[in-house]
N, C-alpha and C positions, 0 to 999 in steps of 0.2 A: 504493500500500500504506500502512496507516496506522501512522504511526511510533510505535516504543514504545519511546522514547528516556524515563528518568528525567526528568520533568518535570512544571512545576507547573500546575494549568488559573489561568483568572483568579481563579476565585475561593477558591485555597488562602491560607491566612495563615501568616505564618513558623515554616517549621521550615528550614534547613540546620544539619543535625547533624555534625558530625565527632569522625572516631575519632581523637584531637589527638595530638598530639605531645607524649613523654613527656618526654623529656631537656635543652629548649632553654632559655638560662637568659636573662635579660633581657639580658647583654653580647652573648648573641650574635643576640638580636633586633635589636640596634641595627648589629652588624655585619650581619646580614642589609639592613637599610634603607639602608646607606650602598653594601652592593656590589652593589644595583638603580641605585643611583645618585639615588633618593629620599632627602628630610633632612625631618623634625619640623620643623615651623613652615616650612615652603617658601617660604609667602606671607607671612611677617611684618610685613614691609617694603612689597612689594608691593599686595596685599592683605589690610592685616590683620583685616577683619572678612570674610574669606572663609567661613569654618568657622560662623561663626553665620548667615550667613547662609543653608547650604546646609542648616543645622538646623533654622531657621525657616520655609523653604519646606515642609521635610516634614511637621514637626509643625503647620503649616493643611493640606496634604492626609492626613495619618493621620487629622484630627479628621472629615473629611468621610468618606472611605475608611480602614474600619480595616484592610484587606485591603493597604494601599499596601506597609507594611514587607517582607511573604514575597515581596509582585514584586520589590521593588528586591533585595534579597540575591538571588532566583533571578537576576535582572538581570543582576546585578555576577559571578555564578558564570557563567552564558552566557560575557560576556564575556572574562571572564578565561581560558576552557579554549580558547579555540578561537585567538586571535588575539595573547594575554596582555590584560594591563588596560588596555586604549588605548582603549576605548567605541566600538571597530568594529561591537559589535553594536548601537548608534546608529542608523548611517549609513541611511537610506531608497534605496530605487530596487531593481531588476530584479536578480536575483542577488547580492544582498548576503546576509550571515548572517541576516538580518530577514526576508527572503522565504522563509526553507528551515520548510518546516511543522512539525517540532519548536519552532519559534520561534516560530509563529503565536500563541499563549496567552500571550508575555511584554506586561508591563507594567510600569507606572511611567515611562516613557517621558516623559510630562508634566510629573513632578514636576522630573527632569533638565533638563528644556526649560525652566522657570518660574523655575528656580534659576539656568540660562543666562543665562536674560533679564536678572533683575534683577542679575547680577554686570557683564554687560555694558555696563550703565548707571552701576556706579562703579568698576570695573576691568574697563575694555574691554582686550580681547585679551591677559586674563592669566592668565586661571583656568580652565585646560582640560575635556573634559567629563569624561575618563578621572578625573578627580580627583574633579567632581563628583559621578561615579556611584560610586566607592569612601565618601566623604564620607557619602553617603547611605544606603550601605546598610550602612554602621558605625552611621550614627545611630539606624539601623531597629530593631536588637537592641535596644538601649538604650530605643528606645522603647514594645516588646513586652516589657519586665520582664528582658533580657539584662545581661549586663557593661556599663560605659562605657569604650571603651576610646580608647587615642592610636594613630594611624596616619601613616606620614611620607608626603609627598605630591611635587609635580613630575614626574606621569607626563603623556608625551603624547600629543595624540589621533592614532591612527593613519589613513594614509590610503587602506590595501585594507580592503575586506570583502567576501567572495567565500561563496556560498554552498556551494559545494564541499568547506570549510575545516569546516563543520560536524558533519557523520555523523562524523567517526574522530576527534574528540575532546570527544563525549559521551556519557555511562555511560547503555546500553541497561537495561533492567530486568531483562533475562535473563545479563548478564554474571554469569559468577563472579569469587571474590576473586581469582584470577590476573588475571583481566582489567581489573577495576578498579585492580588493582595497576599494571601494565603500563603504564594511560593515564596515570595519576596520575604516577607516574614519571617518564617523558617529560615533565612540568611541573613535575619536582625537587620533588615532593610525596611522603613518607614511605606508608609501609606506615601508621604513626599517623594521618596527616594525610588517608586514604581520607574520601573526602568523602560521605554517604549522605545524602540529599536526602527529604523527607518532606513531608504537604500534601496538597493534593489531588490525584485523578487522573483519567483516563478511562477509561471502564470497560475500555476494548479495552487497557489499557496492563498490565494481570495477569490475561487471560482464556487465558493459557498455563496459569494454573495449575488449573484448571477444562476438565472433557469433558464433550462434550454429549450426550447421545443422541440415538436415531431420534426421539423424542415433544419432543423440543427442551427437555429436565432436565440441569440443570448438576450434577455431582457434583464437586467436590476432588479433584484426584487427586495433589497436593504433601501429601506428611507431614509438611513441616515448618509447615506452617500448623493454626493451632486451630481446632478444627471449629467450635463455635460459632460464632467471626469468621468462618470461613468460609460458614456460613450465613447469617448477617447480609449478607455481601458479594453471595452469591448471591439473595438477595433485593432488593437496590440494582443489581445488576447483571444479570437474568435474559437469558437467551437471546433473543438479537435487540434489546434493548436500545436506543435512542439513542445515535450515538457522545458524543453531548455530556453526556451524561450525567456528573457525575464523584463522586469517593466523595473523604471526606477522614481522612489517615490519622491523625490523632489528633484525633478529635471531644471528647476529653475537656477539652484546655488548647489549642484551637484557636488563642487569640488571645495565645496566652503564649510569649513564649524560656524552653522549661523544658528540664527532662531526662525528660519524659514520654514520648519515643520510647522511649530505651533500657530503661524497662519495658515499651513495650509488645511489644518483641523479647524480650523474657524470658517474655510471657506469648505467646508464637508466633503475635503479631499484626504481625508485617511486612508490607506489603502487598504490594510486590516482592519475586523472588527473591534478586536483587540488597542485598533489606534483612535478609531472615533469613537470608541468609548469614553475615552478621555476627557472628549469636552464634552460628551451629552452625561458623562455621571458629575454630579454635584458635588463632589467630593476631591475633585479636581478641574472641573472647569476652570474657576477662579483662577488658579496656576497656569493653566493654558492659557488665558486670555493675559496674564502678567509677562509669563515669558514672550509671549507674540506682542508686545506693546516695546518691552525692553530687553534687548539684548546684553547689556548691561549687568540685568539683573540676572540674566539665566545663565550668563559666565559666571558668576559671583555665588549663586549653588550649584553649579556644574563642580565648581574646584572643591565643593564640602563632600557633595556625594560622591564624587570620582575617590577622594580618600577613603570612604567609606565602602564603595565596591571594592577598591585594590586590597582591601583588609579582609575581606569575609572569611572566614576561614583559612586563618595564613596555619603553617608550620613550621616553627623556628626550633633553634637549639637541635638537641638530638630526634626531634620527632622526623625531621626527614633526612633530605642531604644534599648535597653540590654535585650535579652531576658534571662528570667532564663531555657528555655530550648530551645535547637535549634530548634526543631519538630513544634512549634507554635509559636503564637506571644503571648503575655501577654495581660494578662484578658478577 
């Protein structure tokens, strides 16, 4: 059956949008980093030209692929829901989180692997990939016109990845806000902090929202979608279609960290169900119509929540380990 799990094809460029978090003040982002058991500047000591380093791998692959940035944040978001941030979704071979076909389409993968490479040639077995891959897809925003922000680091790389671990902790496109609630929650992610994923898609991944007839004519049959887009869509998307086919949901600042999503949920251009719920539940319209007014403002909880996803479930000290290559675990 073809999964219609929220996700991005290869060639979506970054959007992860979040509904941020209102009330968290800088004290208690730092307490937040210190009781993951992460600290600011990790590698100081250790290795102190870690961070530019892992910045300079990606700005040579964003100048060749400008597409690199939305893999790596989808990447870093894989990873983080299913296993916490330990770059399990890394790990290669038979039944790993890598093999489960909602994951078939991630990327960036290399860029992790290059920045491995060369840390391991002047700080062998100290700079984890779990670090690496948070590293990068902070840098990624940054690099798509987003905030710059600081993130504490010393996460380690885990040693399950199970592809079993995958389906019940990631947001289908048909969930509603109960449900996105519910996941999110079990990862000590706020009601704020729902995380709505935007980019590109396959066609099969919103053809719930669309009936077919006998004569094989796709009509709408969700009101909360704008007609026009939705012809637009049903014309990129007709009846019988290629599954490879994919549409991207903001054609307009495709290659921008903007707030042009949460206009386009204002004008009832969500492509999932899962995204126009957003401003038709009352529970966050409000934030939708904040972020779509000020960009400003949706950089400014973008950099609270971003710490807070990079943290979910880290594993420090001896609970994991440093792998010398991201692909396996050591020995």
């Amino acid at each position: 059956m073809e999964p219609k799990l929220l996700i991005f094809s290869p060639s979506a460029l970054l959007h992860i949008l979040l509904i941020l978090t209102l009330f968290t003040s800088p004290f208690q982002l730092g307490v937040l980093a210190a009781s993951s058991g992460l600290l600011f500047d990790f590698y100081a000591a250790s290795c102190p030209t870690a961070e530019a380093m892992v910045k300079n791998t990606l700005r040579s692959a964003s100048t060749d692929d400008p597409t690199i940035p939305a893999k790596l944040l989808r990447l870093l978001f894989h990873d983080c829901m299913v296993e916490g941030c330990d770059g399990s979704v890394l790990l290669e071979g038979n039944e790993t989180e890598r093999s489960d076909p909602a994951n078939a389409s991630l990327g960036g993968f290399s860029v992790v692997e290059s920045a491995k490479g060369l840390l391991e040639l002047f700080c062998p077995e100290t700079v984890s990939c779990a670090d690496i891959l948070a590293l990068a897809a902070r840098d990624a925003v940054e690099f798509a016109g987003g905030p710059s922000i600081q993130i504490p680091t010393g996460r380690r790389d885990g040693r399950v990845s199970s592809v079993s671990n995958v389906r019940p902790n990631i947001v289908d496109t048909s969930f509603t806000m109960d449900e996105m609630l519910e996941l999110f929650s079990s990862k000590g992610l706020s009601l704020e902090d729902l995380v709505t994923l935007s980019g590109s898609a396959h066609c099969s991944s919103f053809s719930d929202r669309f009936q077919e007839d006998s004569k094989g004519n796709l009509t709408p049959i969700d009101a909360s979608l704008d007609r026009i887009y939705a012809n637009e869509l049903i014309k990129q998307c007709p009846a019988g279609v290629d599954k490879s086919i994919t549409v991207n949901n903001d054609p307009e600042t495709s290659l921008l960290f903007d707030n042009q999503y949460y206009r386009n949920l204002i004008s009832h251009k969500g492509l999932f169900q899962s995204d126009s719920v957003l401003f038709s539940d009352g529970r966050t319209k409000a934030k939708v119509e904040e972020f779509s007014d000020s960009q400003y403002m949706f950089f400014e909880k973008w950099t609270e929540s971003f710490l807070k996803l990079s943290s979910v479930g880290v594993k420090t000290g001896d609970e994991g380990e440093v792998r010398t290559s991201c692909r396996a675990i050591n020995g």
